[in-house]
CHARMM internal coordinates of N, CA and C (Angstrom, degrees):
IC EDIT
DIST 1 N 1 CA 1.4472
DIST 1 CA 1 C 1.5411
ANGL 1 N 1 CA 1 C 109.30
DIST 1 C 2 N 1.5365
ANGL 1 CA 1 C 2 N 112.04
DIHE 1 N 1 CA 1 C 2 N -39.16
DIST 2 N 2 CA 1.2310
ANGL 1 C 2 N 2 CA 104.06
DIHE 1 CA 1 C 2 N 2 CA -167.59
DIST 2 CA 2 C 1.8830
ANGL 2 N 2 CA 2 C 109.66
DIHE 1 C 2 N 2 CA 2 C -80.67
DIST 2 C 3 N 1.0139
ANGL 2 CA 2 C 3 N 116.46
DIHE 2 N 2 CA 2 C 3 N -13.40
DIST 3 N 3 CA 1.7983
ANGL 2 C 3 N 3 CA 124.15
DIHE 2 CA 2 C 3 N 3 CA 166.69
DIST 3 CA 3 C 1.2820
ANGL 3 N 3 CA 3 C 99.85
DIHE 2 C 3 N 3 CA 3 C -76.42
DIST 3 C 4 N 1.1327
ANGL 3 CA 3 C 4 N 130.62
DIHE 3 N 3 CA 3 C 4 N -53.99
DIST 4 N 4 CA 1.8193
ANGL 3 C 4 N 4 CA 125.37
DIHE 3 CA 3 C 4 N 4 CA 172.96
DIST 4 CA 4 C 1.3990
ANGL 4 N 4 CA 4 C 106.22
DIHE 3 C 4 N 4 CA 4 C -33.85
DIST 4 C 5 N 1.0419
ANGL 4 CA 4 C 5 N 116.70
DIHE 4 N 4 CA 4 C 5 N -60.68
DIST 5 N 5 CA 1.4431
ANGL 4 C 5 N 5 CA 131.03
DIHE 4 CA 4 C 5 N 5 CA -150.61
DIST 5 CA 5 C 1.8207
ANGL 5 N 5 CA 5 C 86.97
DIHE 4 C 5 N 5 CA 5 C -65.38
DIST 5 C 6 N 1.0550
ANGL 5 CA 5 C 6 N 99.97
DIHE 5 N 5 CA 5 C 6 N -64.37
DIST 6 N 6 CA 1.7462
ANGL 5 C 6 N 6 CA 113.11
DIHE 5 CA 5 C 6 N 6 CA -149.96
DIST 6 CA 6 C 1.4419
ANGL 6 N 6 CA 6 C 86.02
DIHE 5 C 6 N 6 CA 6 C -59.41
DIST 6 C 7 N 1.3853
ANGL 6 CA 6 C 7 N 141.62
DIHE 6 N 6 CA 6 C 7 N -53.68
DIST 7 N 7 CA 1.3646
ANGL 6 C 7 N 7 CA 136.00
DIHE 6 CA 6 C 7 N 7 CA -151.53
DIST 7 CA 7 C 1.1515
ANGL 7 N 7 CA 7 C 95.48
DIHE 6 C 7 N 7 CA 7 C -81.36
DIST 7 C 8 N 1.2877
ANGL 7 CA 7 C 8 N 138.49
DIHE 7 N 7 CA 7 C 8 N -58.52
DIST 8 N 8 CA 1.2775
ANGL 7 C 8 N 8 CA 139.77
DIHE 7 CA 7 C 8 N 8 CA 161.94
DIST 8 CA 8 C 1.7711
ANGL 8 N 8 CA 8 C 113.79
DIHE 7 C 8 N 8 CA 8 C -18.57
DIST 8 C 9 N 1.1782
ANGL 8 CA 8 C 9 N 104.29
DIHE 8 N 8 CA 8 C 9 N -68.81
DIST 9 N 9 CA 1.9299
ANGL 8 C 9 N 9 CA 114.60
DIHE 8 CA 8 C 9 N 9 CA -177.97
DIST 9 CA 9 C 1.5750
ANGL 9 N 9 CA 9 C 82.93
DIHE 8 C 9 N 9 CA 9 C -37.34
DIST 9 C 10 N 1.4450
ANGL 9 CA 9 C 10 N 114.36
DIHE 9 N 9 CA 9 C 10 N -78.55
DIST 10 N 10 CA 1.6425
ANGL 9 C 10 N 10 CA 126.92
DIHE 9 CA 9 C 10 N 10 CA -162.37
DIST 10 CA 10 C 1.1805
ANGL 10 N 10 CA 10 C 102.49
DIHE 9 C 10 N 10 CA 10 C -22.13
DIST 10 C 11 N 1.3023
ANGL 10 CA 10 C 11 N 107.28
DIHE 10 N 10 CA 10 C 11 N -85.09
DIST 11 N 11 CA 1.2437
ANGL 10 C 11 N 11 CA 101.08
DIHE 10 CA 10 C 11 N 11 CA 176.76
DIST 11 CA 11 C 1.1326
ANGL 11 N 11 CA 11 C 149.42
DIHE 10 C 11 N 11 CA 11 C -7.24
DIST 11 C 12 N 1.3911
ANGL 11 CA 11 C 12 N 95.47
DIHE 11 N 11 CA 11 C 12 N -76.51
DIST 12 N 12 CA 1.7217
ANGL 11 C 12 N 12 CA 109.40
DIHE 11 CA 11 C 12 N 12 CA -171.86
DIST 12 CA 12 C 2.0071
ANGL 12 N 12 CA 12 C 101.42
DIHE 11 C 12 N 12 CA 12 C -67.16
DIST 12 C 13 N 1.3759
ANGL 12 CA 12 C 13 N 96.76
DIHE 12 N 12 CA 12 C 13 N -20.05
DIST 13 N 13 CA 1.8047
ANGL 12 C 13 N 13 CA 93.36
DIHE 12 CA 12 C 13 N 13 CA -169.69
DIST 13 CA 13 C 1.6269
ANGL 13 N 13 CA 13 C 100.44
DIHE 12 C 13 N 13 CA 13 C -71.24
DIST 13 C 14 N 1.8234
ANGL 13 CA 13 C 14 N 104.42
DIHE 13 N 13 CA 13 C 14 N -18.58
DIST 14 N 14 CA 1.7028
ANGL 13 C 14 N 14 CA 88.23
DIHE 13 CA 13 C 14 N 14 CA -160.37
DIST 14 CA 14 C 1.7372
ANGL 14 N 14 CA 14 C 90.00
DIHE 13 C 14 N 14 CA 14 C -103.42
DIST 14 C 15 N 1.2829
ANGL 14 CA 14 C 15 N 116.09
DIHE 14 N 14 CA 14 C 15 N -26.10
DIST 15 N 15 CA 1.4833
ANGL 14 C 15 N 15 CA 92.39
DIHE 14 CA 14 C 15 N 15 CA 171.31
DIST 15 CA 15 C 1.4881
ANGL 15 N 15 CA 15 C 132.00
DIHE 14 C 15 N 15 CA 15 C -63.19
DIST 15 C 16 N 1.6688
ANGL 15 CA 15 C 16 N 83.45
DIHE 15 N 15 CA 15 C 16 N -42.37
DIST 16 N 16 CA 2.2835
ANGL 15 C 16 N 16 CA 80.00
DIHE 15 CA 15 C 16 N 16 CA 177.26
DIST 16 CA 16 C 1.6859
ANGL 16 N 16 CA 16 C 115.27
DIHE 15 C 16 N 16 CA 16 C -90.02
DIST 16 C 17 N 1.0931
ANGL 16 CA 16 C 17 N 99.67
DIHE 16 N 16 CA 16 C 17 N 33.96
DIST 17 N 17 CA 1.5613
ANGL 16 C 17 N 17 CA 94.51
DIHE 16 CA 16 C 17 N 17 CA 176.46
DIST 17 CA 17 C 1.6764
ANGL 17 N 17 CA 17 C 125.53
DIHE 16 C 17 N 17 CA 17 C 95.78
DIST 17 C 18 N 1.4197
ANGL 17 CA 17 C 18 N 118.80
DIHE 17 N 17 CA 17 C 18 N -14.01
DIST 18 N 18 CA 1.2606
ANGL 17 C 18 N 18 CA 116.88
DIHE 17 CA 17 C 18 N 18 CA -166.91
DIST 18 CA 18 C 1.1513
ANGL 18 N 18 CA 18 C 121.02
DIHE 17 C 18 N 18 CA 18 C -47.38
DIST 18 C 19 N 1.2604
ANGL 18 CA 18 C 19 N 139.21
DIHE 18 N 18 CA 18 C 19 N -51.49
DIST 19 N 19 CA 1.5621
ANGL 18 C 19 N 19 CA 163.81
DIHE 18 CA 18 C 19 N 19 CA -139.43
DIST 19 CA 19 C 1.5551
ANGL 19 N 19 CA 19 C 82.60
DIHE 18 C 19 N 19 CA 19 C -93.64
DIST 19 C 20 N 1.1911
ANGL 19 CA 19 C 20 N 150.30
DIHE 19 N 19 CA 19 C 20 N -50.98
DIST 20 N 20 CA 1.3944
ANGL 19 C 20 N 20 CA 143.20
DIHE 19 CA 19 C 20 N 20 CA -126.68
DIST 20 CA 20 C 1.9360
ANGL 20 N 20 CA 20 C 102.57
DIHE 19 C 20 N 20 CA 20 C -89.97
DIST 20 C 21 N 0.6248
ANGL 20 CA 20 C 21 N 99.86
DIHE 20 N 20 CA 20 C 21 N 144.66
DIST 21 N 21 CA 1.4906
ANGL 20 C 21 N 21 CA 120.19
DIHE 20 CA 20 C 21 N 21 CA -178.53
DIST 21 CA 21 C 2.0638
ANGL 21 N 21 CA 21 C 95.33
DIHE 20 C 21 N 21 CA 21 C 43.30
DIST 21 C 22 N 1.0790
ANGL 21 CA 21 C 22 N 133.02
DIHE 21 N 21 CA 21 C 22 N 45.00
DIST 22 N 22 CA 1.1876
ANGL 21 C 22 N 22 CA 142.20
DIHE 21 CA 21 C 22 N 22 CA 151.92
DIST 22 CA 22 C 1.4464
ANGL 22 N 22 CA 22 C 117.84
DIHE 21 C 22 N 22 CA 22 C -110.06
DIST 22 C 23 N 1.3804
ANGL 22 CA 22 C 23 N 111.22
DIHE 22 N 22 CA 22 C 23 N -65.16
DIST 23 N 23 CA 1.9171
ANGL 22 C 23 N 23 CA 106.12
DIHE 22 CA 22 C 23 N 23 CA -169.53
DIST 23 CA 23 C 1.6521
ANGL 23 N 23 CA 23 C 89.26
DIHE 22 C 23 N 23 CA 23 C -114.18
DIST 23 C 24 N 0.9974
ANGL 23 CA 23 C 24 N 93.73
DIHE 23 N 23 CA 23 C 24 N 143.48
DIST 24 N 24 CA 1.6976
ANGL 23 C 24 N 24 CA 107.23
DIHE 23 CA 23 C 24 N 24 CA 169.74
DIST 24 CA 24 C 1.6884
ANGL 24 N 24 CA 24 C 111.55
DIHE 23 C 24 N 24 CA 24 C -107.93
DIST 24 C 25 N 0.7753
ANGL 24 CA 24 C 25 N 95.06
DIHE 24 N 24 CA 24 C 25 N 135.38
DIST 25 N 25 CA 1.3283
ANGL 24 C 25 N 25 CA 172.21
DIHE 24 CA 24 C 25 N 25 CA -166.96
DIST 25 CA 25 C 1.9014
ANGL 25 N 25 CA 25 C 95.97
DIHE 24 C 25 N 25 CA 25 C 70.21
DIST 25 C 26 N 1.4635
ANGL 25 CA 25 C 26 N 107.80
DIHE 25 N 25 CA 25 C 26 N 88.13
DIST 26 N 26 CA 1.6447
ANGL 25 C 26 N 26 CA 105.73
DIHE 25 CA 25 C 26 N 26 CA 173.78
DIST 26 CA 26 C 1.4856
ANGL 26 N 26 CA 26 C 116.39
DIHE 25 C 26 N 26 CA 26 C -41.45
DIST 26 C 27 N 1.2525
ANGL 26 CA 26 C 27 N 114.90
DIHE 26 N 26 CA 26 C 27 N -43.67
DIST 27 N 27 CA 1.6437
ANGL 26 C 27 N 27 CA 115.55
DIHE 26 CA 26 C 27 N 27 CA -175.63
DIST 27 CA 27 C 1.5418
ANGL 27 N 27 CA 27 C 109.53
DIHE 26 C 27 N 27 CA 27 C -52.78
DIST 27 C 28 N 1.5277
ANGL 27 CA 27 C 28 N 114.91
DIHE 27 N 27 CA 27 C 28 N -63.31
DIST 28 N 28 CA 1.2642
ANGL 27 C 28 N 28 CA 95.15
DIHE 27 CA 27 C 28 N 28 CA 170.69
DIST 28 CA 28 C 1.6615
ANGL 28 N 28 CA 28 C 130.36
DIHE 27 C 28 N 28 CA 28 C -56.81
DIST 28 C 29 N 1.1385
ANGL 28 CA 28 C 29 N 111.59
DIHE 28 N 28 CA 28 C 29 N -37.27
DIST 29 N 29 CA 1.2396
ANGL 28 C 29 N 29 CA 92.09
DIHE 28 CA 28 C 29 N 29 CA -178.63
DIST 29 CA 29 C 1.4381
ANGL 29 N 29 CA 29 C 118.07
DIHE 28 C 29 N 29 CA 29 C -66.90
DIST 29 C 30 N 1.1866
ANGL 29 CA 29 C 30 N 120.91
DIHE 29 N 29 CA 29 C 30 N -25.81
DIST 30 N 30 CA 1.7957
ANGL 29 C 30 N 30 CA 134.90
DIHE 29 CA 29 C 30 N 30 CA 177.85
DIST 30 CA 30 C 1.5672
ANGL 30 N 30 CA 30 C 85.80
DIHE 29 C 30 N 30 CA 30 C -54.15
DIST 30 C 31 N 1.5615
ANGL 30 CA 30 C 31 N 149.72
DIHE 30 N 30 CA 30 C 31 N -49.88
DIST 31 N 31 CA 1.1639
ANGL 30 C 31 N 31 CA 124.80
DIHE 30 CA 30 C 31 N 31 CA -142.90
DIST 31 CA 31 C 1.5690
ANGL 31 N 31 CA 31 C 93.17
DIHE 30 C 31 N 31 CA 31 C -104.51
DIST 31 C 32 N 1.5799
ANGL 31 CA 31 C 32 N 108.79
DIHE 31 N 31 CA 31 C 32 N -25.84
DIST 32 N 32 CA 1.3630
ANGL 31 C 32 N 32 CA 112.65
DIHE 31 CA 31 C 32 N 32 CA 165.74
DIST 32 CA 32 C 2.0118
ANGL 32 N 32 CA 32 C 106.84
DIHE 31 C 32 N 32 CA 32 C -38.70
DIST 32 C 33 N 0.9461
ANGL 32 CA 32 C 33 N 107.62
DIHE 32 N 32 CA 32 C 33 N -70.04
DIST 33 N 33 CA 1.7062
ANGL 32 C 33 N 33 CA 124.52
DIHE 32 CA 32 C 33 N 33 CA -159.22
DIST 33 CA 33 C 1.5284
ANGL 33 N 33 CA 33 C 86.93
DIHE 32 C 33 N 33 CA 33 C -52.31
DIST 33 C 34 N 1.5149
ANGL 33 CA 33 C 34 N 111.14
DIHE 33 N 33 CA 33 C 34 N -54.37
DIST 34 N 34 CA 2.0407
ANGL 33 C 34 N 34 CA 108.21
DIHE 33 CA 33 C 34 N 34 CA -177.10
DIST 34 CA 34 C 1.4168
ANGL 34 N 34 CA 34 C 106.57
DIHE 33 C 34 N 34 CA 34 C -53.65
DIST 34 C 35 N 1.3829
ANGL 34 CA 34 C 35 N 119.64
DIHE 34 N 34 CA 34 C 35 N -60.07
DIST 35 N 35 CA 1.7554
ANGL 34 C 35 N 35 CA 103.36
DIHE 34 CA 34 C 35 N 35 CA 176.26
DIST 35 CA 35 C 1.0866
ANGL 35 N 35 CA 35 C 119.99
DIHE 34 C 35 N 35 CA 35 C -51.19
DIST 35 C 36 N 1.3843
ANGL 35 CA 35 C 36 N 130.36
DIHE 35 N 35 CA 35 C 36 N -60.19
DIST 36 N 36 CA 1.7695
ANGL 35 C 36 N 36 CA 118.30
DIHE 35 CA 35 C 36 N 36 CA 157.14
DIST 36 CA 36 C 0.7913
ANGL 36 N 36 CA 36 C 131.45
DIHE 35 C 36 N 36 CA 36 C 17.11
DIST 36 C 37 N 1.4830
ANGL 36 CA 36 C 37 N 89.77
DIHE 36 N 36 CA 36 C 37 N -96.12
DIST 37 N 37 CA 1.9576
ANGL 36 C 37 N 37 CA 116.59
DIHE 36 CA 36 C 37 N 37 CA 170.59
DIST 37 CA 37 C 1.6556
ANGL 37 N 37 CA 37 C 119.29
DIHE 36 C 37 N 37 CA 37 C -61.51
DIST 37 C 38 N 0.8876
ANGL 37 CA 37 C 38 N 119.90
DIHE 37 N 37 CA 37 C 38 N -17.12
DIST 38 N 38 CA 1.8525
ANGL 37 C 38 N 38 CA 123.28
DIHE 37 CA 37 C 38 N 38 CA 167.14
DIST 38 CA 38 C 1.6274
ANGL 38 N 38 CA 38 C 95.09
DIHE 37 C 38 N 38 CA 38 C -83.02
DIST 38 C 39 N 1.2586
ANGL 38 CA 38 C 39 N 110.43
DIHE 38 N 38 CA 38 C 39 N -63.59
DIST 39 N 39 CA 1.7720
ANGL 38 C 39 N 39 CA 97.75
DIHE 38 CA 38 C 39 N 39 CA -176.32
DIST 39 CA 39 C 1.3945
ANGL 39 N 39 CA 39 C 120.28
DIHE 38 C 39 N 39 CA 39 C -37.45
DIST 39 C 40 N 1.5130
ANGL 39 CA 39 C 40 N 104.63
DIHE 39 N 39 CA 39 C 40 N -47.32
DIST 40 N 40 CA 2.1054
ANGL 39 C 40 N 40 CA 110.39
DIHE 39 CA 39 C 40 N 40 CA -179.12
DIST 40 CA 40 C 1.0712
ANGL 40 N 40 CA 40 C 97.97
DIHE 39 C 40 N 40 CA 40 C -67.16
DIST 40 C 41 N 1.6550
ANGL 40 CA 40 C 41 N 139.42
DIHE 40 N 40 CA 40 C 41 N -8.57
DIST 41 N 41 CA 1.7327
ANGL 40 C 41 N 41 CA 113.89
DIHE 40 CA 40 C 41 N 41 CA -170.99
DIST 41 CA 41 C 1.2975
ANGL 41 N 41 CA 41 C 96.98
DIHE 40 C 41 N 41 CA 41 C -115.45
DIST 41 C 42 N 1.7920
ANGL 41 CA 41 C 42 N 118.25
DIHE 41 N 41 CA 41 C 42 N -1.30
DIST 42 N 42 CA 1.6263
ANGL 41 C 42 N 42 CA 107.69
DIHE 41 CA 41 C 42 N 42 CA 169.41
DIST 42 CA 42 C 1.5380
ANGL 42 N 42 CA 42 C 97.00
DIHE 41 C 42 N 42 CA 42 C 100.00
DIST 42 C 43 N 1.3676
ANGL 42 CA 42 C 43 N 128.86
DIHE 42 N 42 CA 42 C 43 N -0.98
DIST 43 N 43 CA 1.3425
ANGL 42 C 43 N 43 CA 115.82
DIHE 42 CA 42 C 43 N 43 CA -159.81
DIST 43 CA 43 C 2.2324
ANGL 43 N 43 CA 43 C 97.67
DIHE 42 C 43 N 43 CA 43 C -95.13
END
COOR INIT
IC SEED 1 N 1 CA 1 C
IC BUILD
């Protein structure tokens, strides 16, 4: 549940805009949050 959740948030923050003119450099951190969430599931 808790990787649902988190990839899910990601998501939706990088499709509608969230990340953008807030954290710099959003992209990395967007791929930051995906390694994350692959590390907690072992992948």
């Amino acid at each position: 549940m808790l990787a649902w959740t988190q990839l899910f948030g990601a998501v939706s923050f990088e499709v509608f805009g969230q990340f953008a003119n807030t954290l710099e450099p959003a992209d990395e951190l967007f791929e930051y949050l995906l390694d994350a969430t692959a590390d907690r599931l072992g992948l």
